[in-house]
N, C-alpha and C positions, 0 to 999 in steps of 0.2 A: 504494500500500500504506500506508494508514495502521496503524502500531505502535502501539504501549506503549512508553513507555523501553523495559523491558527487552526486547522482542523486538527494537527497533533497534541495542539494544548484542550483541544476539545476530547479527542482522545485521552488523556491523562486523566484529564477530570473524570471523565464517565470510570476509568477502571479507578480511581483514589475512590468514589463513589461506593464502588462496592470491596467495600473492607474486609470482606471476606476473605476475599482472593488474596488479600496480602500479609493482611495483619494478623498473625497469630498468637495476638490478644485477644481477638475476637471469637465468639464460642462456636463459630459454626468453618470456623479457618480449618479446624478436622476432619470436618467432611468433605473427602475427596469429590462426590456428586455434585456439591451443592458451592463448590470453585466451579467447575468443571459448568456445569447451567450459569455462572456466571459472567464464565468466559463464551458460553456459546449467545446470551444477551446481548455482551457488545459485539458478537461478530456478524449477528442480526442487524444490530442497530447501523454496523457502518458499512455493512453489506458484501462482509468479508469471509473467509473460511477461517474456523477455530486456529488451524491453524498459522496462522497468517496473524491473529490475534495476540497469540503464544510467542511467537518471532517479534513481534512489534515492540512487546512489552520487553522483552530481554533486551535488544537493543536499546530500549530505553534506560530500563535500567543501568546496564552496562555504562553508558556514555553519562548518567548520573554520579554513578558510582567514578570516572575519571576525574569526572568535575571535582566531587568531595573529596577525594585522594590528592588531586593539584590544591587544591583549596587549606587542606591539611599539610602538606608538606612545603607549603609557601611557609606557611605562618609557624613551623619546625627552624627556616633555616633563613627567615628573612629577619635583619640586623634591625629595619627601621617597619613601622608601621604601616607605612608609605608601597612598602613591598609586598605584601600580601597578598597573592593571586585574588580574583574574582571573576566568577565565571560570568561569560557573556554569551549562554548558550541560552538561546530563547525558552527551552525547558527547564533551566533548572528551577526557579520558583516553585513553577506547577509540583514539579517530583519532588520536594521539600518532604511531603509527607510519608518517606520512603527511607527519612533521615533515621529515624527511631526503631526503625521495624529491622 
């Protein structure tokens, strides 16, 4: 599925949406069925295959997960305050709530 920024950050939202799928704080994160119907919702909604859904989300993650690693080891080895990476990737925001889980 290649997006637009904003249909990816539209993306983001709908899966942050359902906390199931990610959060395993949440009481229903154990059941394998009821991710699994979660992910098959947004692949309805954006008119994709499950799996194509499954890939989207890893990539994001992934390229999240760079950003917070560059962002961390800025602020490890930079002398002045001034030097602290920050990321400038139109998703990181939105995947914020990906920080804790």
């Amino acid at each position: 599925m290649n997006c637009s920024g904003e249909q990816t950050i539209y993306f983001i939202e709908t899966y942050r949406d359902r906390s199931l799928s990610w959060d395993p704080n949440n009481s229903q994160y154990k059941n394998k069925n009821k991710r699994r119907d979660g992910l098959t919702e947004i692949a309805i909604s954006f008119g994709m295959e499950k799996f194509d859904v499954e890939k989207k989300i890893k990539n994001l993650q992934s390229r999240f997960a760079r950003e917070k690693k560059k962002e961390k080891e800025s602020r490890k080895t930079g002398s002045g305050a001034g030097e602290a990476y920050t990321s400038k990737w139109f998703g990181y925001d939105s995947m914020l709530f990906l920080a804790n889980s």
